[in-house]
C-alpha positions, 0 to 999 in steps of 0.5 A, spaced: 963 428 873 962 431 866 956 428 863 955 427 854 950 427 850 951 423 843 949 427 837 945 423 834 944 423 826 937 428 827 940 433 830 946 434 825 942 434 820 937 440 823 944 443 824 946 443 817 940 445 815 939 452 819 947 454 817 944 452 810 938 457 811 943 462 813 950 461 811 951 469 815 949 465 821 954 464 828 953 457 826 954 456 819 960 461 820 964 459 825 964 451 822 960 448 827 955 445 821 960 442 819 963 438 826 956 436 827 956 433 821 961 428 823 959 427 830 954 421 829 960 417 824 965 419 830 960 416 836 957 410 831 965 408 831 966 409 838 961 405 840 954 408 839 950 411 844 949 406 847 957 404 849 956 411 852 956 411 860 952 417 863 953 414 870 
């Protein structure tokens, strides 16, 4: 069974941060700042972390 984090709102940010600080990085490049900053909307409207089940 596959196990999931949520990405919280902190993360997302330190993320977007980094690829700002280096818009050559792999991160900035490859568009994964952008997917992390919609990643705590998406889990917010899926429920939160709480509504995950890591069991």
């Amino acid at each position: 069974m596959e196990r999931s984090t949520p990405m919280a709102r902190e993360a997302a940010d330190r993320i977007s941060a980094a690829a700002e600080r280096d818009p050559e990085s792999p991160t900035a490049v490859s568009g994964f700042d952008e997917r992390a900053e919609d990643a705590p909307e998406r889990n917010e409207s899926d429920g939160g972390p709480d509504a995950v089940d890591n069991c």
